[in-house]
N, CA, C and O atoms as a CHARMM CRD file, in Angstrom:
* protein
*
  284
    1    1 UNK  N    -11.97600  -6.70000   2.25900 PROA 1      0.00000
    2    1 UNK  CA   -10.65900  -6.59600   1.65100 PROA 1      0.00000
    3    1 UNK  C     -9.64300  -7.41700   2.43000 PROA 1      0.00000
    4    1 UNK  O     -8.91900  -8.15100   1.75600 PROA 1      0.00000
    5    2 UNK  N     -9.44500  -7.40000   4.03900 PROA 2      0.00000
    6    2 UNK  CA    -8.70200  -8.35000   4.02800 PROA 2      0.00000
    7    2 UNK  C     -8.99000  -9.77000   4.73500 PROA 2      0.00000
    8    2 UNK  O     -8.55800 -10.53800   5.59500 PROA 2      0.00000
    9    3 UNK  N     -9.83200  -9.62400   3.95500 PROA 3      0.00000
   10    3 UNK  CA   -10.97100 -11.87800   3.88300 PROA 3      0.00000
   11    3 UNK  C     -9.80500 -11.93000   2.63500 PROA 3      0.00000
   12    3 UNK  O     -8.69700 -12.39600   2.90100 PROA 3      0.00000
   13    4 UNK  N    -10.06800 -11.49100   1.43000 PROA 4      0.00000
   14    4 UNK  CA    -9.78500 -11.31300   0.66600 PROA 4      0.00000
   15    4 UNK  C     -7.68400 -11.71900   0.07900 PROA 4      0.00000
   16    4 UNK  O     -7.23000 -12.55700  -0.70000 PROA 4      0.00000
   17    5 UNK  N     -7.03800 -10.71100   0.88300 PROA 5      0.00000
   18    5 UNK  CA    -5.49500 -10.25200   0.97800 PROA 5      0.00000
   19    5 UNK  C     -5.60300 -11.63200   1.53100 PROA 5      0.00000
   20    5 UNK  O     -5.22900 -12.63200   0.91800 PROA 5      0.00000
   21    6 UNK  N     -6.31500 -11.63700   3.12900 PROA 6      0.00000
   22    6 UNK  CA    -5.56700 -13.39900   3.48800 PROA 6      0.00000
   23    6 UNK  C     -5.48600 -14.52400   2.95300 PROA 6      0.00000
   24    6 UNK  O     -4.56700 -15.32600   3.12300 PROA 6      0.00000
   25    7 UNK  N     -6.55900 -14.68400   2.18300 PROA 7      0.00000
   26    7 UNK  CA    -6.62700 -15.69300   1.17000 PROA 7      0.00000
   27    7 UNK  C     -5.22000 -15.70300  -0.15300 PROA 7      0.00000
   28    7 UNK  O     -4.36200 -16.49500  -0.54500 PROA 7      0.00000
   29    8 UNK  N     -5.63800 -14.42300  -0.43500 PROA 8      0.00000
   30    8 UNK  CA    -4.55600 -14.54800  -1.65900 PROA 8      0.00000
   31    8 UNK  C     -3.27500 -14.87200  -1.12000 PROA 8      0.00000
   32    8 UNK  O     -2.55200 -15.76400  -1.56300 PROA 8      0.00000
   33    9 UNK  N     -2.89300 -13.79900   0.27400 PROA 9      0.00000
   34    9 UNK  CA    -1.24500 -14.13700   1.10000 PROA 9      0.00000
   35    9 UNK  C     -1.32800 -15.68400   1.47200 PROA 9      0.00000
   36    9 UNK  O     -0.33500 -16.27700   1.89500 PROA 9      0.00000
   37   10 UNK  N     -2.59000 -16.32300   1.29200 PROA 10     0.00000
   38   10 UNK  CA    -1.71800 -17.85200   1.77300 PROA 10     0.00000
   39   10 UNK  C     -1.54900 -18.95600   1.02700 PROA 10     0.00000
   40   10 UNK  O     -1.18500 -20.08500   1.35500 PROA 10     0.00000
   41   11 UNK  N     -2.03000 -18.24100  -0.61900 PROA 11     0.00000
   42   11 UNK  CA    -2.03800 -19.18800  -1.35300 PROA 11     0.00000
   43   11 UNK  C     -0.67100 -19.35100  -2.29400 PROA 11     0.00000
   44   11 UNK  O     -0.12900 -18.38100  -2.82600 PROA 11     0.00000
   45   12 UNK  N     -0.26200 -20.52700  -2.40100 PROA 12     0.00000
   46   12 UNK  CA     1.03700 -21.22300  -2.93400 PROA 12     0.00000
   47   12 UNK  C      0.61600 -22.31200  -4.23900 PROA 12     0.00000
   48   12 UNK  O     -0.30200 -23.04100  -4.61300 PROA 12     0.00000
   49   13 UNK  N      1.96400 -21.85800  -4.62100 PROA 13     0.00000
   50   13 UNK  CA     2.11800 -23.15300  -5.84800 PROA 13     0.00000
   51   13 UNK  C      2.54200 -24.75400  -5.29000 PROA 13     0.00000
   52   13 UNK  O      2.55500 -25.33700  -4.20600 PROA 13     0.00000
   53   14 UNK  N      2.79700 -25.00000  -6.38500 PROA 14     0.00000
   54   14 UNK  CA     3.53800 -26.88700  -6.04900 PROA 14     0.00000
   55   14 UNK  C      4.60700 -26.83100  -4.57100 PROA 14     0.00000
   56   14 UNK  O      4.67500 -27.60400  -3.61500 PROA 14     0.00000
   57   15 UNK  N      5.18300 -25.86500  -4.81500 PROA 15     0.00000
   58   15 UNK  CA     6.67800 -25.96900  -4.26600 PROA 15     0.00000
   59   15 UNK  C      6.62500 -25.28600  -3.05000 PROA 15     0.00000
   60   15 UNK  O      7.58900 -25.12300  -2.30200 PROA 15     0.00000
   61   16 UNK  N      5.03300 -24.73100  -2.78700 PROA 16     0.00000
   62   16 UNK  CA     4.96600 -23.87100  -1.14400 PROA 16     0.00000
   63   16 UNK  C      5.35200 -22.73100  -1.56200 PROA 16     0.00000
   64   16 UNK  O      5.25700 -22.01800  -0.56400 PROA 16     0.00000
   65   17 UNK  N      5.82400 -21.94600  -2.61900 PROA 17     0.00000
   66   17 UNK  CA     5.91300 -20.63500  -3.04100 PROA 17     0.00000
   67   17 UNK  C      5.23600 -19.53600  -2.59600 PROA 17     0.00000
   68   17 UNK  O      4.23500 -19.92200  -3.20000 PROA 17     0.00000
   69   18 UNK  N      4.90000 -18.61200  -2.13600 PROA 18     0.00000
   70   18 UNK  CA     3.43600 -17.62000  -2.64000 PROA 18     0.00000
   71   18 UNK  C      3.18300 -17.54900  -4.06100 PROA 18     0.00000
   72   18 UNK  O      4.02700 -17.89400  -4.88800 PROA 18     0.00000
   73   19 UNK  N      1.93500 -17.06900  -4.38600 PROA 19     0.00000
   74   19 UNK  CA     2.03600 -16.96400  -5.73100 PROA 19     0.00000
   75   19 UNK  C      1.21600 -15.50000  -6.26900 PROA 19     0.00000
   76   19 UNK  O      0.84800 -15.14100  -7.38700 PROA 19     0.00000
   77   20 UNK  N      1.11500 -14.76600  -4.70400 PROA 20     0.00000
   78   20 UNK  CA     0.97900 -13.30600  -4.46900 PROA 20     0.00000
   79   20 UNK  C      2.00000 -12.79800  -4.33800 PROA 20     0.00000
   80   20 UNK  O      2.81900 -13.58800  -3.87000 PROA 20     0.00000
   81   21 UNK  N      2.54100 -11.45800  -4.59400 PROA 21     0.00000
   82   21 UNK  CA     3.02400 -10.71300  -4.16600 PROA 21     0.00000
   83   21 UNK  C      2.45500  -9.00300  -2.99900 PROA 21     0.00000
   84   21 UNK  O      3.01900  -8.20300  -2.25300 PROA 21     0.00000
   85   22 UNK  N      0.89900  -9.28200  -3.58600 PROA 22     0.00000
   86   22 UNK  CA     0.27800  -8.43000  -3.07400 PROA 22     0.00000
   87   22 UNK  C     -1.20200  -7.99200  -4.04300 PROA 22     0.00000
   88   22 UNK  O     -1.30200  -8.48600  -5.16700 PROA 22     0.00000
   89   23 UNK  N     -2.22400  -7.11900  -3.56100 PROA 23     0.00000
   90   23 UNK  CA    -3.04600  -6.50500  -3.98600 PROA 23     0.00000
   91   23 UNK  C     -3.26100  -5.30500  -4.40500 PROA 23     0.00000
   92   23 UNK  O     -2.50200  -4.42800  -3.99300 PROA 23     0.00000
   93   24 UNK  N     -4.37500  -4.93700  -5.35600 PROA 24     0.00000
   94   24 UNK  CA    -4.58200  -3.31000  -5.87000 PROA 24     0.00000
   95   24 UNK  C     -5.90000  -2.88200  -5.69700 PROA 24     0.00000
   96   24 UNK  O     -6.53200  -2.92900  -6.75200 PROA 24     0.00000
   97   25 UNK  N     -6.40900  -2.56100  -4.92700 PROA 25     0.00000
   98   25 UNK  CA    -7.70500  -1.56000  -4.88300 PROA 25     0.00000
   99   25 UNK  C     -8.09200  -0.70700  -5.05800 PROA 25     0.00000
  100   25 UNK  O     -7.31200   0.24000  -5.15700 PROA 25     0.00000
  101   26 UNK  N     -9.36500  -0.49900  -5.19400 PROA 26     0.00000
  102   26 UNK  CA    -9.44600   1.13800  -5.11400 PROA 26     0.00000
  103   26 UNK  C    -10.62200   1.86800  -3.80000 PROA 26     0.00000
  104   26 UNK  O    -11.85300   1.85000  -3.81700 PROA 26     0.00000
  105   27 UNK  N    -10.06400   2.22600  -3.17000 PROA 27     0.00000
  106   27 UNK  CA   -10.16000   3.07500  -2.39100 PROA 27     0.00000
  107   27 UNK  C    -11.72100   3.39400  -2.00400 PROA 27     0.00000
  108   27 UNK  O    -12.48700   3.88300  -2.83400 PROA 27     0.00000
  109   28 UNK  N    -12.10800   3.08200  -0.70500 PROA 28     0.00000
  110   28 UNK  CA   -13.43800   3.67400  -0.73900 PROA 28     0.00000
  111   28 UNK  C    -13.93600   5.31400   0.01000 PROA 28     0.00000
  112   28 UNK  O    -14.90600   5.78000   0.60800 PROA 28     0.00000
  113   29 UNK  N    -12.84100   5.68000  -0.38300 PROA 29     0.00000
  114   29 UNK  CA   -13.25400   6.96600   0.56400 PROA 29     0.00000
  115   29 UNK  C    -11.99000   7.89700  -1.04500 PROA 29     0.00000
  116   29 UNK  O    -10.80600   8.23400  -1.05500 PROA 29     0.00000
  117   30 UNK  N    -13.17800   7.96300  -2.17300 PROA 30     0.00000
  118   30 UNK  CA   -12.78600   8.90800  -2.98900 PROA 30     0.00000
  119   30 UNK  C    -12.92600   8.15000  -4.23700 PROA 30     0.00000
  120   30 UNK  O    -12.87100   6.93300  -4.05800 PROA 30     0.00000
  121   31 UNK  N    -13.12400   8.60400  -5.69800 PROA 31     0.00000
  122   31 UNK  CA   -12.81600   8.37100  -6.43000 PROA 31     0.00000
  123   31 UNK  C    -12.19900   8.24700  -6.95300 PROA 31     0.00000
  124   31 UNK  O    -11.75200   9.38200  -7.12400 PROA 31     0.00000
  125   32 UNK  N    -11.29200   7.18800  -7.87000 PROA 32     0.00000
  126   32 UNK  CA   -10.06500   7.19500  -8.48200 PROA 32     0.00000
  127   32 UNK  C     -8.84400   6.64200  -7.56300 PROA 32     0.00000
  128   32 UNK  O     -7.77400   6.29200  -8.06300 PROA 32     0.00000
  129   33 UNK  N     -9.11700   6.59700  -6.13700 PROA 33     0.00000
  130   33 UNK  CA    -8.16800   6.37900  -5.51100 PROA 33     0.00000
  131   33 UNK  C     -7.67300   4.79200  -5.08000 PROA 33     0.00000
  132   33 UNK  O     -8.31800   4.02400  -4.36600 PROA 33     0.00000
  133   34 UNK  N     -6.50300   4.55800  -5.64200 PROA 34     0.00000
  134   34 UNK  CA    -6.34900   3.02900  -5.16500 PROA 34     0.00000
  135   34 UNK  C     -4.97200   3.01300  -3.58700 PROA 34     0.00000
  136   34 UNK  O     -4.06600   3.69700  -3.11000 PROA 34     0.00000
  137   35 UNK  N     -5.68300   1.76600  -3.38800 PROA 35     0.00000
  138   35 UNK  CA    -4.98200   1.39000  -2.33900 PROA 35     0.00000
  139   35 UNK  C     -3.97900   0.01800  -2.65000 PROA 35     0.00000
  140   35 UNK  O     -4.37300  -0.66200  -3.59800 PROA 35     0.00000
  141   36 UNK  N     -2.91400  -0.39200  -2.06400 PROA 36     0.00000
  142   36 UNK  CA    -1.82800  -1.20800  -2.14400 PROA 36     0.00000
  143   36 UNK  C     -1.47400  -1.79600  -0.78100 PROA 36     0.00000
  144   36 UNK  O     -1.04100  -1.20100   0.20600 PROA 36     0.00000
  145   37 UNK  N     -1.81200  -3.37700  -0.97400 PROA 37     0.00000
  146   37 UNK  CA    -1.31800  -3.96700   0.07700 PROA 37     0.00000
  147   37 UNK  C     -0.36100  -5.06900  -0.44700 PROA 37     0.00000
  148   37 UNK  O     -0.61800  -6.02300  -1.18100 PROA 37     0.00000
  149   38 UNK  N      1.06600  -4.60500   0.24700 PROA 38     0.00000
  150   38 UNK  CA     2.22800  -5.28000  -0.88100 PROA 38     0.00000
  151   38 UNK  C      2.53600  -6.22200   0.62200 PROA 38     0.00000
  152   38 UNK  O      2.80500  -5.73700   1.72100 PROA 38     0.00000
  153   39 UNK  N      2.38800  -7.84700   0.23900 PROA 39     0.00000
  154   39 UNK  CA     2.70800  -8.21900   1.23200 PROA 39     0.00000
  155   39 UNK  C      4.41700  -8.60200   1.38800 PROA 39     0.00000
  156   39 UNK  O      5.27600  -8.38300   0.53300 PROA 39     0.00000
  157   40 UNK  N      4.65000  -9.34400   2.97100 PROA 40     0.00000
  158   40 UNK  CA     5.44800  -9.41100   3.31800 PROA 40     0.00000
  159   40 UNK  C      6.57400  -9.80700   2.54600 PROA 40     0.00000
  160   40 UNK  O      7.51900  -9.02500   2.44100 PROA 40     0.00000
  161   41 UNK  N      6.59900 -11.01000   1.94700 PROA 41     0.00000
  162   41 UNK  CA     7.74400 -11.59500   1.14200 PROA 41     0.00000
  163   41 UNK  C      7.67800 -11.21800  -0.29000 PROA 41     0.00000
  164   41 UNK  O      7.98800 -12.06500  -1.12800 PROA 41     0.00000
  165   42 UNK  N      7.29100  -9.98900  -0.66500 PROA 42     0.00000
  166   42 UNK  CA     7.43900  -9.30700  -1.94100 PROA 42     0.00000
  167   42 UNK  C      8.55900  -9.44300  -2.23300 PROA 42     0.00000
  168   42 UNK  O      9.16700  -9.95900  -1.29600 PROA 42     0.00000
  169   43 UNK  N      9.29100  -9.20700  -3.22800 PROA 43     0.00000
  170   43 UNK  CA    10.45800  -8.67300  -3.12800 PROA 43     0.00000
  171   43 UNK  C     10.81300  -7.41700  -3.81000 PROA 43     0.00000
  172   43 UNK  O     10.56000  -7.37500  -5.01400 PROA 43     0.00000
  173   44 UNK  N     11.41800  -6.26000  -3.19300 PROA 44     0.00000
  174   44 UNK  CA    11.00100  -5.54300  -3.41800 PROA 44     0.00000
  175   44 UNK  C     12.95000  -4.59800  -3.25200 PROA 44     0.00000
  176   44 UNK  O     13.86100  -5.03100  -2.54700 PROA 44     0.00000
  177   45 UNK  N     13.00400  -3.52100  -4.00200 PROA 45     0.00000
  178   45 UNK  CA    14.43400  -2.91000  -4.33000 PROA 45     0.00000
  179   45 UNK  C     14.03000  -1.41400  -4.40300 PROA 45     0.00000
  180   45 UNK  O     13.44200  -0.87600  -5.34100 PROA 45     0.00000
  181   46 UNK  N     14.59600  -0.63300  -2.84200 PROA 46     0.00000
  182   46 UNK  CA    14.70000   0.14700  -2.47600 PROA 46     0.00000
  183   46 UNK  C     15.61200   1.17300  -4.16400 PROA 46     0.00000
  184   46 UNK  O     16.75400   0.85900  -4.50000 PROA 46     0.00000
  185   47 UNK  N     14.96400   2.08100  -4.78500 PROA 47     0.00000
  186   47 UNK  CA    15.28300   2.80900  -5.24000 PROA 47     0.00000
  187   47 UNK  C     16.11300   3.93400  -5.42200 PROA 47     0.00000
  188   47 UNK  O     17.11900   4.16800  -6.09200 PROA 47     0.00000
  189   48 UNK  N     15.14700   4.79300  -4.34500 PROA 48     0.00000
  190   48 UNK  CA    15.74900   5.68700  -3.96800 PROA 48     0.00000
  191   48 UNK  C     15.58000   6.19800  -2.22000 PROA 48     0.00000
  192   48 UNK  O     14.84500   5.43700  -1.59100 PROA 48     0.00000
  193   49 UNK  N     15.87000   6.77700  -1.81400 PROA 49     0.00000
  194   49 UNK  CA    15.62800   7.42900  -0.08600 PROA 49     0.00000
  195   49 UNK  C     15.61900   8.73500  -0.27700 PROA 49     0.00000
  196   49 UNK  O     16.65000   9.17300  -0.78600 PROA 49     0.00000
  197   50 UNK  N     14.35700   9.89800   0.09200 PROA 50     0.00000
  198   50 UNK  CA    14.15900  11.12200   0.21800 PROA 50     0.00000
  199   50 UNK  C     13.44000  11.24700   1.71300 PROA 50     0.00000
  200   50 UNK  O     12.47300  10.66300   2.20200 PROA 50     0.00000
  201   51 UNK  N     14.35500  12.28100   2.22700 PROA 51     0.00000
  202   51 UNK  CA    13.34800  13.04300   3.22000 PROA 51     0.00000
  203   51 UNK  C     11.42500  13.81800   3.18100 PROA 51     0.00000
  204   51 UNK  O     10.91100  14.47500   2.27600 PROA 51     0.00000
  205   52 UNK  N     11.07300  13.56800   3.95400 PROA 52     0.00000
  206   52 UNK  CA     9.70100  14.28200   3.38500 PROA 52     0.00000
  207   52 UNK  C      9.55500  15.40700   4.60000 PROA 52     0.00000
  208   52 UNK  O      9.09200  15.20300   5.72300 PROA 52     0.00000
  209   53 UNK  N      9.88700  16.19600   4.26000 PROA 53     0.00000
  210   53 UNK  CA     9.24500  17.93100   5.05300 PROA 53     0.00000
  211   53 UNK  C      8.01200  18.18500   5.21300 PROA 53     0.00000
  212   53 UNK  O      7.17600  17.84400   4.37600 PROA 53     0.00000
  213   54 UNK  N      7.70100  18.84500   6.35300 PROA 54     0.00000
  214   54 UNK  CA     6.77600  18.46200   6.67600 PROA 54     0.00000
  215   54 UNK  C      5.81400  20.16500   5.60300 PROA 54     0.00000
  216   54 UNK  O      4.63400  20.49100   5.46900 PROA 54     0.00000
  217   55 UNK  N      7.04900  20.72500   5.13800 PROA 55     0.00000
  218   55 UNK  CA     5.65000  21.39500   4.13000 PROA 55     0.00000
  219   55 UNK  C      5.90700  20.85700   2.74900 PROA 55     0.00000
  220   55 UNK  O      6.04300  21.49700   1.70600 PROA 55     0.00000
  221   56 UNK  N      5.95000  19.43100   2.96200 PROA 56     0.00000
  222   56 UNK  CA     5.83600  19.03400   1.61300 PROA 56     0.00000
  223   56 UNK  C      4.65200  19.27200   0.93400 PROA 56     0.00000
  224   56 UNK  O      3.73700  19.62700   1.67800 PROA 56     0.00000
  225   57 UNK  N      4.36300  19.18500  -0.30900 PROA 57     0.00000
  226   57 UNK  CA     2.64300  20.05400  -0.87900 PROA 57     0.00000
  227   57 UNK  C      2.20200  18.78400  -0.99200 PROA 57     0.00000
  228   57 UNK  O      1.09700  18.75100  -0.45000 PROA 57     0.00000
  229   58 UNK  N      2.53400  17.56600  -1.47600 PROA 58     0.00000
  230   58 UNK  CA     1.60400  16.16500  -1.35300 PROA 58     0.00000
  231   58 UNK  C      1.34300  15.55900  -0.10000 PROA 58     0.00000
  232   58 UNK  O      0.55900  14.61600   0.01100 PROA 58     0.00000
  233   59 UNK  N      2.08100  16.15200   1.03000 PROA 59     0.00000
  234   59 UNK  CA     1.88600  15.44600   2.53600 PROA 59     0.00000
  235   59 UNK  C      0.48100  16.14200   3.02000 PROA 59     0.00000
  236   59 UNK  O     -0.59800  15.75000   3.46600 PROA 59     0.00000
  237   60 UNK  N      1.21000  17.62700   2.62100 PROA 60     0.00000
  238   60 UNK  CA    -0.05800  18.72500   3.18800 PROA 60     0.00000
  239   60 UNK  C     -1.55500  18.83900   2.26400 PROA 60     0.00000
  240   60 UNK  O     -2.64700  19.34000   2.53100 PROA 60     0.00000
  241   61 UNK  N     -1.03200  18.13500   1.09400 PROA 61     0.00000
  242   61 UNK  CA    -2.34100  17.91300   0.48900 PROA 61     0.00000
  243   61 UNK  C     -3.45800  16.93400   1.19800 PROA 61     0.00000
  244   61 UNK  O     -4.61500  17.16700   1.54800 PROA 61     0.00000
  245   62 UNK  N     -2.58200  15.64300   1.27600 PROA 62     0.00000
  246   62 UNK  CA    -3.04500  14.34200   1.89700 PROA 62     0.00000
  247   62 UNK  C     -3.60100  14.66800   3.53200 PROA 62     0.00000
  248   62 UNK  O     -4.62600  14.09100   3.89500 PROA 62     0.00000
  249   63 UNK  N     -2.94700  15.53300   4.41500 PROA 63     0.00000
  250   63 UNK  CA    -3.42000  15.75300   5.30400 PROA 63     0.00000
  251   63 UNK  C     -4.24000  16.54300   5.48300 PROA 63     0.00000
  252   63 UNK  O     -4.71400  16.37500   6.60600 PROA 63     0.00000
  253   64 UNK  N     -4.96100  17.83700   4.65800 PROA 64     0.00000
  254   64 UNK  CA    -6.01800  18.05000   4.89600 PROA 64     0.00000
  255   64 UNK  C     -6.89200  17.24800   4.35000 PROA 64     0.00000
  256   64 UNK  O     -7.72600  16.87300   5.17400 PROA 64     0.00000
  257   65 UNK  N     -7.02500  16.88300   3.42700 PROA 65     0.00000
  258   65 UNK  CA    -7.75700  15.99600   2.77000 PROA 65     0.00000
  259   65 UNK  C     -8.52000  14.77000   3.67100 PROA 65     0.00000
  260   65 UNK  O     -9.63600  14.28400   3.48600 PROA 65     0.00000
  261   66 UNK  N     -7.66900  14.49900   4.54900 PROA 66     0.00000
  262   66 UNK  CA    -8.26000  13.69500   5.77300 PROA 66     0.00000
  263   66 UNK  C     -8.07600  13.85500   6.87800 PROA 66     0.00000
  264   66 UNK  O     -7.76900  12.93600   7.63600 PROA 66     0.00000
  265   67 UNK  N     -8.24000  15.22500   7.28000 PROA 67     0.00000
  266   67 UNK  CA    -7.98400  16.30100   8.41800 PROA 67     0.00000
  267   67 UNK  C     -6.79600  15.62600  10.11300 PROA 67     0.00000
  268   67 UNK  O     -6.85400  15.47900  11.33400 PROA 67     0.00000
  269   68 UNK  N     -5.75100  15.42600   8.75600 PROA 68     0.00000
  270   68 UNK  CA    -4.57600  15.11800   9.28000 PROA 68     0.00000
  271   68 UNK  C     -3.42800  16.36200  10.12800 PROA 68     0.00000
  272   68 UNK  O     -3.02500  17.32100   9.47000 PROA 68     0.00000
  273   69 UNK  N     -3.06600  16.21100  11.39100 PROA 69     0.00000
  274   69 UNK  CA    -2.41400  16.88000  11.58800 PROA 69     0.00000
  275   69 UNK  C     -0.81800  16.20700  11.64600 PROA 69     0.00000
  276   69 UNK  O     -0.65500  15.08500  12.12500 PROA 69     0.00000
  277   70 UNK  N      0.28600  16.97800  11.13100 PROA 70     0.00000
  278   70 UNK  CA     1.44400  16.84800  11.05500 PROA 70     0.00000
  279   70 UNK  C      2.22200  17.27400  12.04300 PROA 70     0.00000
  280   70 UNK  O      2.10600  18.42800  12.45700 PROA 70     0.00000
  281   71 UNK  N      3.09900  16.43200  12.55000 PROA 71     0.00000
  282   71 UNK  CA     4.06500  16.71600  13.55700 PROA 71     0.00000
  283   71 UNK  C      5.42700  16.56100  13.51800 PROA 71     0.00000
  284   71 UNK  O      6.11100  16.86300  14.49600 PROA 71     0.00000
């Protein structure tokens, strides 16, 4: 995967552009699950900003799930 990302992050158009913004995978540790590697010069527009608690139910999902401890 990233033989792969580097290739795509260095490839350009006429003008030296990127002509990536990034990649979509899926995940090898689960089914269904994809992974995102958004590279550097994406451009990209902050939405929104939320705090995440640490008993959030998708943090604490994600961390047992890969016997994550939270601090």
């Amino acid at each position: 995967t990233r033989c792969i990302a580097e290739y795509l992050y260095s490839m350009t158009d006429g003008d030296g552009q990127p002509l990536w913004n990034g990649i979509r995978y899926m995940s090898r540790h689960g089914e269904g699950r994809e992974c995102w590697a958004v590279f550097d010069h994406a451009p990209l527009k902050e939405l929104e900003r939320v705090s995440i608690e640490r008993s959030n139910p998708e943090l604490l999902k994600v961390a047992t799930l890969y016997g994550l401890s939270i601090h």
